[in-house]
Every structure is written in C-alpha cells, then in structure tokens.
C-alpha positions as CSV (number, residue, x, y, z in Angstrom):
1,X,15.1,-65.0,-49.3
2,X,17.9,-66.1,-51.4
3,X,16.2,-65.4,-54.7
4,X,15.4,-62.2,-53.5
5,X,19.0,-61.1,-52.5
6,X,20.0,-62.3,-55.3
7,X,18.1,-60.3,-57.4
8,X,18.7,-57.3,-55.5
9,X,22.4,-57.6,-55.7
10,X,22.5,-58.2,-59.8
11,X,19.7,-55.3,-60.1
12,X,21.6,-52.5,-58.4
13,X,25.1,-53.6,-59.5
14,X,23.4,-53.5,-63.3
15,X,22.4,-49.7,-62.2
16,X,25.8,-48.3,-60.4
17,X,27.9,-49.9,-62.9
18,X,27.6,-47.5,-65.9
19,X,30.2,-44.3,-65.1
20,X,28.2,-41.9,-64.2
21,X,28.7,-38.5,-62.0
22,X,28.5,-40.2,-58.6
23,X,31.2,-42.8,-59.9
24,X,33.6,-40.2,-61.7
25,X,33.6,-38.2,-58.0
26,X,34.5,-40.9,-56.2
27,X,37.1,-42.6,-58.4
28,X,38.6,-39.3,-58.3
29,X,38.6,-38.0,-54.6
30,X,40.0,-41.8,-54.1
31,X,43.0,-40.9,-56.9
32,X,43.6,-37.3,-55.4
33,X,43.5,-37.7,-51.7
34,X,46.8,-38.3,-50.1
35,X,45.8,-41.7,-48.7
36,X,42.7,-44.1,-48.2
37,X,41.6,-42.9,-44.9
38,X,41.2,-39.3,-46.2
39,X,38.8,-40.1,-49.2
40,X,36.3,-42.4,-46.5
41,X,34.3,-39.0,-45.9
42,X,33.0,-39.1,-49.7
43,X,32.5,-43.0,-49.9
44,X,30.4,-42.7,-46.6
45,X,28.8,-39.9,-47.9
46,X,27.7,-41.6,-51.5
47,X,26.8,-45.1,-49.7
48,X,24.5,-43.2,-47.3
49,X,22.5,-40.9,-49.8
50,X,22.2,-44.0,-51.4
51,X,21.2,-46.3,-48.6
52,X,18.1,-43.6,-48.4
53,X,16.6,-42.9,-51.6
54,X,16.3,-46.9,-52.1
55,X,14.9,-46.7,-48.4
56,X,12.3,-44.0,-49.5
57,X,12.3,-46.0,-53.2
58,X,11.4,-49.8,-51.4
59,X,9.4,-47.5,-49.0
60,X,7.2,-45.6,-51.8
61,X,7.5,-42.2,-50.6
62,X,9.8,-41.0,-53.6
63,X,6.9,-42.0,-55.9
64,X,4.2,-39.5,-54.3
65,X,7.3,-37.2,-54.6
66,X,7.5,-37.1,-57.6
67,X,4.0,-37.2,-58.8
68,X,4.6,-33.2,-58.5
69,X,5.9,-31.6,-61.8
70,X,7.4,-28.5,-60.1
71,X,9.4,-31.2,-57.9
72,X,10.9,-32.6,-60.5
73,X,11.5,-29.0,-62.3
74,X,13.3,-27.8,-59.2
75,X,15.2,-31.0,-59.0
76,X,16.6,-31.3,-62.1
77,X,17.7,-27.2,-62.6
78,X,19.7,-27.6,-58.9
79,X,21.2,-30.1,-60.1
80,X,22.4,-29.4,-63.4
81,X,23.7,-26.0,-61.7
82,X,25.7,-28.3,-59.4
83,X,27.0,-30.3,-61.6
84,X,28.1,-27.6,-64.1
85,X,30.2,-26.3,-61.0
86,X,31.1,-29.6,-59.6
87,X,32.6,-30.2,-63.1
88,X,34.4,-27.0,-63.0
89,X,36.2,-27.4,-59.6
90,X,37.3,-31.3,-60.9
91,X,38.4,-29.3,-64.2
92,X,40.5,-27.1,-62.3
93,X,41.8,-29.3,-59.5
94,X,45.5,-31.0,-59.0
95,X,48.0,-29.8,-61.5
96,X,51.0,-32.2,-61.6
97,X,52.9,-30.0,-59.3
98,X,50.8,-29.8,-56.7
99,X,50.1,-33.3,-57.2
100,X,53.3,-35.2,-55.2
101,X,52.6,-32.5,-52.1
102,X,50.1,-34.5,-50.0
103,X,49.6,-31.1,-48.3
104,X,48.4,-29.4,-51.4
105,X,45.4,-26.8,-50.7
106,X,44.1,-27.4,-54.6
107,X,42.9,-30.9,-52.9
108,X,39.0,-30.6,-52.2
109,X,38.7,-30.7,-48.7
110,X,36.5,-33.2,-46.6
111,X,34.2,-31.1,-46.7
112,X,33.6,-30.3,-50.3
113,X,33.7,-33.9,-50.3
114,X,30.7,-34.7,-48.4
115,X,28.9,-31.5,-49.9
116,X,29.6,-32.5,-53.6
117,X,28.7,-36.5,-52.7
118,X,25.6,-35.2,-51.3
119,X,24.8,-33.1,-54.2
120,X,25.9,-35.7,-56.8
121,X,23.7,-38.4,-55.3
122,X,20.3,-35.7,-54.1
123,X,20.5,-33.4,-57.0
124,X,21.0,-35.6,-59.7
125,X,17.4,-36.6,-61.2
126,X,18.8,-39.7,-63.3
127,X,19.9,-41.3,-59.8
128,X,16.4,-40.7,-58.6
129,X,14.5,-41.6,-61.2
130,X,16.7,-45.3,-61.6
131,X,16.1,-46.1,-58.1
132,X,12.4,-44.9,-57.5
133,X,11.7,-46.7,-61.6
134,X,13.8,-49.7,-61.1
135,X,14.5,-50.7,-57.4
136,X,11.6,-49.1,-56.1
137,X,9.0,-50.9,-58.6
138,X,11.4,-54.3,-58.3
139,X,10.4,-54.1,-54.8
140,X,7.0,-54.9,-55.0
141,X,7.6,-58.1,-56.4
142,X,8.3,-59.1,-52.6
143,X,6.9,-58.7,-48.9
144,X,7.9,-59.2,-45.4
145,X,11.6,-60.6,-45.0
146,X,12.0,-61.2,-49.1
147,X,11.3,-57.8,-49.3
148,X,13.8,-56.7,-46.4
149,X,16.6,-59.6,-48.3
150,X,16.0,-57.4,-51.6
151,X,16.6,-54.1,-50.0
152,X,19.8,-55.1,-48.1
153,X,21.4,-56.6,-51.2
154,X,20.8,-53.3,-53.1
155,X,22.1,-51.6,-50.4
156,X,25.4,-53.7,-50.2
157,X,26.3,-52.9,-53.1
158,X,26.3,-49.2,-53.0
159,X,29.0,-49.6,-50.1
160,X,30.9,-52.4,-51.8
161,X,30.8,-50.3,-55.3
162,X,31.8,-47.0,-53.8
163,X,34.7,-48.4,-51.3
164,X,35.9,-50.4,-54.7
165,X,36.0,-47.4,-56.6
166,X,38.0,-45.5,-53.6
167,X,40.4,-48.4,-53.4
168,X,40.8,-48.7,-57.6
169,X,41.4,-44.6,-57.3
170,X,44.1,-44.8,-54.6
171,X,45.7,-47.7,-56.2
172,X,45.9,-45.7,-59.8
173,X,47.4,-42.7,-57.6
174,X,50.1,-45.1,-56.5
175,X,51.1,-46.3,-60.0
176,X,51.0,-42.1,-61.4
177,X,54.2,-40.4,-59.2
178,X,54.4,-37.8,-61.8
179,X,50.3,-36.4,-61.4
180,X,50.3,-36.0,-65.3
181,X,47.6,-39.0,-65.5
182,X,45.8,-37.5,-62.5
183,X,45.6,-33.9,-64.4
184,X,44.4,-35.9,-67.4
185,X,41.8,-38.0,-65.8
186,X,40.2,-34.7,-63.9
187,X,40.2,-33.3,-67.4
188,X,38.1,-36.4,-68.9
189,X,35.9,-36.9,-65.2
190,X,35.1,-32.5,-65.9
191,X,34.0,-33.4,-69.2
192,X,31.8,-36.6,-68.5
193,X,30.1,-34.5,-66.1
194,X,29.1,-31.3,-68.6
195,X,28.0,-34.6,-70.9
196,X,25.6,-35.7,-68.4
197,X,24.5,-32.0,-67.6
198,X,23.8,-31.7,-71.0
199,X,22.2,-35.0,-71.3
200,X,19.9,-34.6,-68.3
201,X,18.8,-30.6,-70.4
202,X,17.9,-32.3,-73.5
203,X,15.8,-35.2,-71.9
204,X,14.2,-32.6,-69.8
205,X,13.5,-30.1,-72.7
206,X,12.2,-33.0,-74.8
C-alpha cells in the first residue's frame, strides 16, 4: 500500500505542478481576497472538481465518456469560451486603488469564485484528458486497497496543492501594500490563460 501511495502522490504532484489555468485562479483569488478565510470557497471548489474526475478517472467512466467525438467537441469550445471570459474578468479586476479597500466591489465575489473554479477544472479538456490518460490508466496497475492507497494520495494532493497555492497568494498580498504587483500579476495570470485558450484551439484544430 505504500508503494502505491507513493506513486500516487509523485504522479499527481508531477501533473498539478506546471501553472496552468486552475493554478493561476487560485493563486490569484488567494492574493486578492481580503483574508484567507474568504478565498476557502475557490480552494474547496478546485479540490472537489478534482476529487471527482480522478473518482470517475480511477473509476473508468470518463473513458466511455469520451469515446464520443461530439463530447469532446462540446467540451473543449465551452471551455475555451470560459476561459476567454474568465481571462478577461482577471484582466480587468483590482486596480491598485481599489486594491488596499478590503471592501472593494471589483473583488470577484464567492460566488464567481466557486463558478469560475468549477468551470476551470469541468471545462478545461487538458485537465480531463491528464487525469482520465494519466491517473486513470496509472490506476490499473492496482486493485482492491492498493488501488484505494493510489486514489487517496492523488487526491491529497489536489487539497494540499490548492490550500498551498491560497496560502503562497495571501502571503504575496501581504508583502504588496501598494496593489501595483497585484495589478501586474492579474495582467500576466489574463494572459497565461488566452495562451492556454489558444493552445487548447490549435491542438484541437490539428
């Protein structure tokens, strides 16, 4: 059983690691939210859609899934339309002077937060595909409670990653008083996400 956790817990930290959309949201709802507490709704919210689609991976539905072309059509053009608005609300959000009021109405609101976290982590085929390719097909390596090891250590990590990443956000909102670093960083996380949007059209198209 060891073995196995073990090589769940390397596996999916190898996956969540790169910065990727899901990572970018929450490193940034943990920088612009007044305090820990009020970015928990978007860590939750990541850790469970997470917590499911290696579920459904280890599980085997997602693979009948997405044996259907027009499944995987639909999937990917919702969530490139997300992400292209996702991107622009990040874009536009917390100037430097709304930035010091912790009452500011340009904050994305709890729930935006859970919305965009689910659409981030459903709509985004790349997510999918990683965990149904990767964790789902790792999976078969084991049975009974190696199996069950394997899918809890992949699991942990999604919660450890995204409460780190909340944490690492708050902390960086701590050491930026001014917001100018916070205007700067929604500028870069806006234009990581139209990179991956564009990404994810090209693979699809070719």
């Amino acid at each position: 059983m060891l073995e196995s956790f073990l090589h769940g817990f390397i596996l999916a930290f190898g996956l969540i690691l790169p910065l990727g959309v899901q990572n970018v949201f929450v490193l940034n709802q943990g920088i612009s939210q007044p305090s820990l507490w009020r970015a928990l709704p978007v860590v939750i919210a990541a850790a469970l859609c997470d917590t499911i689609l290696i579920l459904v991976a280890v599980l085997g539905v997602a693979g009948v899934v997405m044996m259907f072309t027009w499944i995987q059509t639909v999937l990917y053009a919702a969530g490139m339309v997300f992400l292209i608005y996702m991107g622009w609300v990040i874009w536009k959000s917390d100037s430097p002077a709304s930035f010091a009021n912790t009452d500011s109405q340009e904050r994305i609101s709890t729930r935006k937060q859970v919305t965009f976290a689910l659409s981030v982590s459903l709509l985004n085929p790349h997510a999918i595909l990683d965990t149904i390719g990767v964790i789902g097909t790792s999976s078969l390596n084991y049975s009974g409670s190696e199996k069950a090891s394997f899918t809890a250590a992949t699991i942990l990590v999604s919660w450890i990653w995204f409460f780190t990443l909340a944490v690492s956000g708050t902390m960086i909102r701590r050491l930026d008083h001014t917001g100018k670093a916070m205007s700067h960083l929604n500028k870069v996380s806006a234009i990581i996400i139209w990179s991956i949007v564009l990404y994810m059209g090209f693979k699809w198209i070719y």
